[in-house]
N, CA, C and O atoms as a GROMACS GRO file, in nm:
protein
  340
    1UNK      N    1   6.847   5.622  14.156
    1UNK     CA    2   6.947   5.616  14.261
    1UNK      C    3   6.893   5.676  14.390
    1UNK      O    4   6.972   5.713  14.478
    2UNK      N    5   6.761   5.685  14.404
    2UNK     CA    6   6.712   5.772  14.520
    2UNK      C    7   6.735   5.679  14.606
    2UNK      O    8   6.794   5.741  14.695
    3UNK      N    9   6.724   5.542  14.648
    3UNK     CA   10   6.741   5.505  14.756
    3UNK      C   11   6.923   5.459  14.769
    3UNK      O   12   6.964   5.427  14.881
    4UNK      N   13   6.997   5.459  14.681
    4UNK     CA   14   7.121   5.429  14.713
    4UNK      C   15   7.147   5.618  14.778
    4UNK      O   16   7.187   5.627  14.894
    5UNK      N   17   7.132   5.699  14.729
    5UNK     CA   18   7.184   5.852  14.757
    5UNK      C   19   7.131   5.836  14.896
    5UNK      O   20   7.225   5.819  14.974
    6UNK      N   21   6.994   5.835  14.965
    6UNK     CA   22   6.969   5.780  15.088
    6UNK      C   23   7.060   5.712  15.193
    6UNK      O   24   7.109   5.761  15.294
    7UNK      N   25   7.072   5.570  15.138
    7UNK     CA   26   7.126   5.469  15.186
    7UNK      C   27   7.290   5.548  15.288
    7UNK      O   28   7.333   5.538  15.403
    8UNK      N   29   7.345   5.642  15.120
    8UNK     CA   30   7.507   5.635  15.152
    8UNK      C   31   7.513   5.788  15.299
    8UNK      O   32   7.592   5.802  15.392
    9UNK      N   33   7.361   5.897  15.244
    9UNK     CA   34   7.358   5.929  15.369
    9UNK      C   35   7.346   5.912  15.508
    9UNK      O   36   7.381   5.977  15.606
   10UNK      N   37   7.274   5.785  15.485
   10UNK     CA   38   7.253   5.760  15.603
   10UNK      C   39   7.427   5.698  15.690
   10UNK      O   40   7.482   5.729  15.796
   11UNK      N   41   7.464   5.602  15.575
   11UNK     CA   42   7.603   5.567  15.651
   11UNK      C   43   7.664   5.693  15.682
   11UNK      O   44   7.705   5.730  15.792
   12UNK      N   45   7.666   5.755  15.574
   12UNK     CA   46   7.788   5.931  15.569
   12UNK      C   47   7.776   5.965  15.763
   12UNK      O   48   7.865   5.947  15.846
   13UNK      N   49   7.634   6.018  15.786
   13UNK     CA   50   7.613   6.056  15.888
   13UNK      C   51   7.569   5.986  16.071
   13UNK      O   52   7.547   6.052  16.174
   14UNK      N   53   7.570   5.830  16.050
   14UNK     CA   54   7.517   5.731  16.110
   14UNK      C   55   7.590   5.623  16.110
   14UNK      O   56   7.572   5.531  16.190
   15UNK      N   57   7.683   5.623  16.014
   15UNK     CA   58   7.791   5.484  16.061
   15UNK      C   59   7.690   5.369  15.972
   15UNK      O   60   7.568   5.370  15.961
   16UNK      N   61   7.794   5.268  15.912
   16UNK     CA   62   7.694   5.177  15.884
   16UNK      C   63   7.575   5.101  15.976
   16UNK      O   64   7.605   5.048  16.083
   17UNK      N   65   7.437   5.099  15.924
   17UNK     CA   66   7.383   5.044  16.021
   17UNK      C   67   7.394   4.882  16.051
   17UNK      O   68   7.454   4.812  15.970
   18UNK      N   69   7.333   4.821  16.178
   18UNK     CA   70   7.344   4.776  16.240
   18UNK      C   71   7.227   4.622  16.132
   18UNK      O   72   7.109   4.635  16.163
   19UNK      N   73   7.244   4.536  16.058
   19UNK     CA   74   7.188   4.520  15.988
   19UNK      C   75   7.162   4.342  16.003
   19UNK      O   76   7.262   4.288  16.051
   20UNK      N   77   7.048   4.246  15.972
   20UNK     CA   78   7.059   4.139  15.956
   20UNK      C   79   7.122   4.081  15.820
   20UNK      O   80   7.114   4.171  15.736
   21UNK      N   81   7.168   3.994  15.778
   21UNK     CA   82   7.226   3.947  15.690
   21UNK      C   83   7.112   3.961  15.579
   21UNK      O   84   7.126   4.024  15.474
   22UNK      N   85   7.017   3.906  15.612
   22UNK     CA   86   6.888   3.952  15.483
   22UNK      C   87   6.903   4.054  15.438
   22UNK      O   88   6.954   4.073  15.328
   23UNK      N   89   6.849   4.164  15.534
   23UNK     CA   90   6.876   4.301  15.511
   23UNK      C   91   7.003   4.355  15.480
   23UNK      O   92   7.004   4.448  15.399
   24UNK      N   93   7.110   4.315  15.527
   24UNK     CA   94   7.172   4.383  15.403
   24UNK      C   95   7.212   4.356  15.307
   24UNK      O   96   7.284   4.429  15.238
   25UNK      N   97   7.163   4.205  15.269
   25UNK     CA   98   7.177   4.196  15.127
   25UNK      C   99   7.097   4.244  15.052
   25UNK      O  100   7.141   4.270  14.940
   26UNK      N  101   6.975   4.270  15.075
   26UNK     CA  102   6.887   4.368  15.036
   26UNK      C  103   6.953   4.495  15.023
   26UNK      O  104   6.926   4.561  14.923
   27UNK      N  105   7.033   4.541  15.106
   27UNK     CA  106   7.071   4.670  15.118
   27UNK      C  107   7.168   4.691  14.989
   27UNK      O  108   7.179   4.800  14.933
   28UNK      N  109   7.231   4.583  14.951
   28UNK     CA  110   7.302   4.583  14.861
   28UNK      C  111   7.277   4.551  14.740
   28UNK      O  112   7.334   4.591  14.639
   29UNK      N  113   7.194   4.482  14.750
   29UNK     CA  114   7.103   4.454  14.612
   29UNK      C  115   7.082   4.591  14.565
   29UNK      O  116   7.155   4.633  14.476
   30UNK      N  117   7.011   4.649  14.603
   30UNK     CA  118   6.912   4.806  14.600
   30UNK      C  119   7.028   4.868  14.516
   30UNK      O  120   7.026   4.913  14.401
   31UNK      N  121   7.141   4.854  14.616
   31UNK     CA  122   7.288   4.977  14.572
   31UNK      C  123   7.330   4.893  14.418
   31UNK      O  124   7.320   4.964  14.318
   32UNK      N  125   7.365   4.778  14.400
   32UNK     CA  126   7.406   4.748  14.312
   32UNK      C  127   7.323   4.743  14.184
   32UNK      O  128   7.376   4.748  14.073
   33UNK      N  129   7.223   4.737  14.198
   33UNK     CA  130   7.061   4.738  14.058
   33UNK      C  131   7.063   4.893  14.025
   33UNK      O  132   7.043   4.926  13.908
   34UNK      N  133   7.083   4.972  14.104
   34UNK     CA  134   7.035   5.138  14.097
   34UNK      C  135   7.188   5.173  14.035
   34UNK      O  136   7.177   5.252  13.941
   35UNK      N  137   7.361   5.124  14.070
   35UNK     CA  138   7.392   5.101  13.969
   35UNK      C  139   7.428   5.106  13.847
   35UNK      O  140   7.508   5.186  13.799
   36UNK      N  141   7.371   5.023  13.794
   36UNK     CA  142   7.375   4.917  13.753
   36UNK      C  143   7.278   5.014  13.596
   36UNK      O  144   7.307   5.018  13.476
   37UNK      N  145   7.184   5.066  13.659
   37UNK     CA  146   7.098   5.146  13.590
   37UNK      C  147   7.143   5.235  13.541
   37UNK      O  148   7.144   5.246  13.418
   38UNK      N  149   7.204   5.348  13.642
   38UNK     CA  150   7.331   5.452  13.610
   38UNK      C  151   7.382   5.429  13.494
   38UNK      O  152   7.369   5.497  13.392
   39UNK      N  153   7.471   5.280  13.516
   39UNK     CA  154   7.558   5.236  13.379
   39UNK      C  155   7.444   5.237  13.237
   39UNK      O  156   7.449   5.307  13.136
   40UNK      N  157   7.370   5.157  13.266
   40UNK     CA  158   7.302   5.168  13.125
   40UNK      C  159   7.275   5.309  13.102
   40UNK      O  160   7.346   5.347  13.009
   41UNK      N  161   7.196   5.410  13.152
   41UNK     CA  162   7.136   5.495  13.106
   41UNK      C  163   7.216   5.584  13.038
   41UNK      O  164   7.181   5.650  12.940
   42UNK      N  165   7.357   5.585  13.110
   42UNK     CA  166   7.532   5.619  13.055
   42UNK      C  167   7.542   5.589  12.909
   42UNK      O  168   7.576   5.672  12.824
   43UNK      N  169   7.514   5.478  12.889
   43UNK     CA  170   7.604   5.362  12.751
   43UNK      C  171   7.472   5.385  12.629
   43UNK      O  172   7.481   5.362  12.508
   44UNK      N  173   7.348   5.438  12.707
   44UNK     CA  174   7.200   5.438  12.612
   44UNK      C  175   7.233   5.640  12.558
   44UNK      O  176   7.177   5.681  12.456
   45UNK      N  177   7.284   5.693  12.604
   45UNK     CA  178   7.341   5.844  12.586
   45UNK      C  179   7.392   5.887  12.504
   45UNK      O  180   7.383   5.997  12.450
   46UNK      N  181   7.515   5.709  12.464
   46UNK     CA  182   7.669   5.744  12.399
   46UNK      C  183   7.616   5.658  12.317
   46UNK      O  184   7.662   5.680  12.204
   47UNK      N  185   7.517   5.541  12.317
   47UNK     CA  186   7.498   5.472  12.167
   47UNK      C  187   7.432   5.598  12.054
   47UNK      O  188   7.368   5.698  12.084
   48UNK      N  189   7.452   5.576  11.992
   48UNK     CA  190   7.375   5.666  11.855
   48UNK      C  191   7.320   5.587  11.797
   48UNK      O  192   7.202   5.622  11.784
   49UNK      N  193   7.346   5.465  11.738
   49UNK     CA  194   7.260   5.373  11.617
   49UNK      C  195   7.127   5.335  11.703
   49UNK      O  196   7.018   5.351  11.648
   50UNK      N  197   7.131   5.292  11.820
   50UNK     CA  198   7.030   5.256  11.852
   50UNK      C  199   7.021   5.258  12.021
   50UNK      O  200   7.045   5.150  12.075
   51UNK      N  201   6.990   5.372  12.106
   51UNK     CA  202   7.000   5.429  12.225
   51UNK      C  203   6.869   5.268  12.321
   51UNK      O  204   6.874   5.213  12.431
   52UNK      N  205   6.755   5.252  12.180
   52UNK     CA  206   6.653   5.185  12.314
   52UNK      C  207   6.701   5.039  12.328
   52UNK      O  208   6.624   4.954  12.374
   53UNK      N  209   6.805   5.014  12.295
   53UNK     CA  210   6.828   4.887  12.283
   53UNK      C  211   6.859   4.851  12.425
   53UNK      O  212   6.848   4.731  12.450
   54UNK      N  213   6.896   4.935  12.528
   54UNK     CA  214   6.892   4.972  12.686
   54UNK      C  215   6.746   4.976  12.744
   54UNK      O  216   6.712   5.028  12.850
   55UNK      N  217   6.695   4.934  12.687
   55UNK     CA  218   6.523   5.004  12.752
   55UNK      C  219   6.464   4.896  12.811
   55UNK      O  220   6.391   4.933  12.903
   56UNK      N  221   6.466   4.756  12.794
   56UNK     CA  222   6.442   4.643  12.845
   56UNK      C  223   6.501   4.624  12.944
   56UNK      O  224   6.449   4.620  13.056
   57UNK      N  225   6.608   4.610  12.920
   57UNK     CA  226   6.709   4.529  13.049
   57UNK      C  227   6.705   4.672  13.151
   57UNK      O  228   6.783   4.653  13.245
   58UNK      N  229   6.646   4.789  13.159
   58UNK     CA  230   6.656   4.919  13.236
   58UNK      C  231   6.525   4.886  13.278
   58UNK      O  232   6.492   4.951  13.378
   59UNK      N  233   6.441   4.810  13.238
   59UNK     CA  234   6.319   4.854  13.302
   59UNK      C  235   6.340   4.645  13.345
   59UNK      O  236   6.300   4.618  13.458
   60UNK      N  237   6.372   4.575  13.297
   60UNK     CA  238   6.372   4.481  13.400
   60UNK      C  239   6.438   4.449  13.542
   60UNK      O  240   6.417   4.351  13.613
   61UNK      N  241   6.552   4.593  13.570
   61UNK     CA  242   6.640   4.620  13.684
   61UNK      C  243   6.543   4.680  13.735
   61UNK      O  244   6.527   4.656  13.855
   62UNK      N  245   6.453   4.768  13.675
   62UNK     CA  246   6.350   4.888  13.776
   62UNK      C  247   6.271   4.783  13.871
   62UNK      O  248   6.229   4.810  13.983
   63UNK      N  249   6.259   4.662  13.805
   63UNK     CA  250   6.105   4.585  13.841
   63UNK      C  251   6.167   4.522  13.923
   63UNK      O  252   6.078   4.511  14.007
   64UNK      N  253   6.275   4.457  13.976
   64UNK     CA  254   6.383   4.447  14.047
   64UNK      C  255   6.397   4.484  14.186
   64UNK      O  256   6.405   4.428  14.296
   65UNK      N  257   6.397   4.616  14.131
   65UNK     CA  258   6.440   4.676  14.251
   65UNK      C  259   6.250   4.706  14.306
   65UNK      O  260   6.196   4.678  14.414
   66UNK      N  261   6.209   4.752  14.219
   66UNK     CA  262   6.057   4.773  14.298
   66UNK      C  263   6.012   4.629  14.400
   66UNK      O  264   5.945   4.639  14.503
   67UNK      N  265   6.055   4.523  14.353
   67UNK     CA  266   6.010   4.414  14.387
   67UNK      C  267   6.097   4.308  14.544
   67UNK      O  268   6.064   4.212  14.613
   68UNK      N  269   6.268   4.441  14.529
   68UNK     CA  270   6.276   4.436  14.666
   68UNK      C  271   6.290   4.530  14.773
   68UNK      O  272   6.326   4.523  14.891
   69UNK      N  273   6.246   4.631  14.684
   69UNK     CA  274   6.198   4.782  14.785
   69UNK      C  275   6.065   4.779  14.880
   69UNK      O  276   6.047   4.816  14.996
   70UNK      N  277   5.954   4.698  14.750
   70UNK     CA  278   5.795   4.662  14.802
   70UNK      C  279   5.754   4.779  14.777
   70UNK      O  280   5.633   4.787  14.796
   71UNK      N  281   5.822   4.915  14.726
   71UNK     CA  282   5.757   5.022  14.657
   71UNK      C  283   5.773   5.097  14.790
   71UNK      O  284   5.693   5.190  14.805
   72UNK      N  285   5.849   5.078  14.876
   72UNK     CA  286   5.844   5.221  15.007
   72UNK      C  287   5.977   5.288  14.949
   72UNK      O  288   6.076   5.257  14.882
   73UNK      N  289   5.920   5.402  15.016
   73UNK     CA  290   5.988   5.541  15.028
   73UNK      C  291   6.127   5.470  15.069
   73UNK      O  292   6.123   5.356  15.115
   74UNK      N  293   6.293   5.561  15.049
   74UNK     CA  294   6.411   5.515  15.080
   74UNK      C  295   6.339   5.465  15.230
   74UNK      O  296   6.308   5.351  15.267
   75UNK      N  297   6.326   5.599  15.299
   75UNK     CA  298   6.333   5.609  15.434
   75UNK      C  299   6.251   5.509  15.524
   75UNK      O  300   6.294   5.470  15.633
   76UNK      N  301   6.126   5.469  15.471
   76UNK     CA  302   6.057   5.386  15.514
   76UNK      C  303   6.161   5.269  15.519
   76UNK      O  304   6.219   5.243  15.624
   77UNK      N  305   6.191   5.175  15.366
   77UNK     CA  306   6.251   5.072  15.377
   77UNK      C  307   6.375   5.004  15.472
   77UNK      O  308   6.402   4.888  15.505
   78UNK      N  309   6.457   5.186  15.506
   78UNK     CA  310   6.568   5.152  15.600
   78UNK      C  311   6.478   5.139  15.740
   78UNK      O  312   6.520   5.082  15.841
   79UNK      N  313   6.363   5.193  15.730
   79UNK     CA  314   6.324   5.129  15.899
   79UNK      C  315   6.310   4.981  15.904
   79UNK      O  316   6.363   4.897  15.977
   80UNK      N  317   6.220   4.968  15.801
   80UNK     CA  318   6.184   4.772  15.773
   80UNK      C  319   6.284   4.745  15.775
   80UNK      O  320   6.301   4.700  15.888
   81UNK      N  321   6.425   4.737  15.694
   81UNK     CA  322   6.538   4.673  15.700
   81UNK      C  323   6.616   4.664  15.869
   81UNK      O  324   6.658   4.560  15.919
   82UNK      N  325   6.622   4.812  15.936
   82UNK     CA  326   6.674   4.756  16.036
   82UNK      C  327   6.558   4.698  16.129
   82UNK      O  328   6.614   4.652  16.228
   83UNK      N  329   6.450   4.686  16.135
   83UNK     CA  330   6.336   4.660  16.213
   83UNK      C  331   6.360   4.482  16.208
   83UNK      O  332   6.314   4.395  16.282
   84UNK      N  333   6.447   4.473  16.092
   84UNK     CA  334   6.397   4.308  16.085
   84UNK      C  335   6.506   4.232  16.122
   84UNK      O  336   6.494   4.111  16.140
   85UNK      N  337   6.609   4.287  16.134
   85UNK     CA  338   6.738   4.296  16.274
   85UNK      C  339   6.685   4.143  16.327
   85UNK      O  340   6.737   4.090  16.425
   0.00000   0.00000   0.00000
């Protein structure tokens, strides 16, 4: 959730930014996969018979999100995102 905890600071203190439609569906992608992850890692806690049965579909959201982050830092990506405005 490091880049959604980011993200919601940045609105908290900055107002939503100023965003192209790409970008913030990106922006929302990010928030909804990270998530999304939360939930599983939740439901992989409270299973007992079999916790890794979460471990696939958690690491195919990771690859996900790496793949529309491009692997930058929160802070970097919100520059690219509004940069591409």
């Amino acid at each position: 959730m490091r880049h959604t905890k980011y993200f919601s600071e940045i609105v908290r203190n900055q107002g939503v930014p100023n965003l192209s439609q790409g970008s913030f569906q990106t922006f929302m992608n990010i928030v909804h996969l990270e998530g999304q992850i939360e939930g599983l890692k939740k439901a992989r806690k409270i299973e007992k018979e079999s916790p890794g049965r979460f471990d696939l579909e958690i690491f195919k959201i990771q690859d996900s999100i790496a793949e529309l982050t491009g692997g930058l830092e929160p802070k970097e990506l919100m520059i690219r995102l509004v940069k591409s405005e």
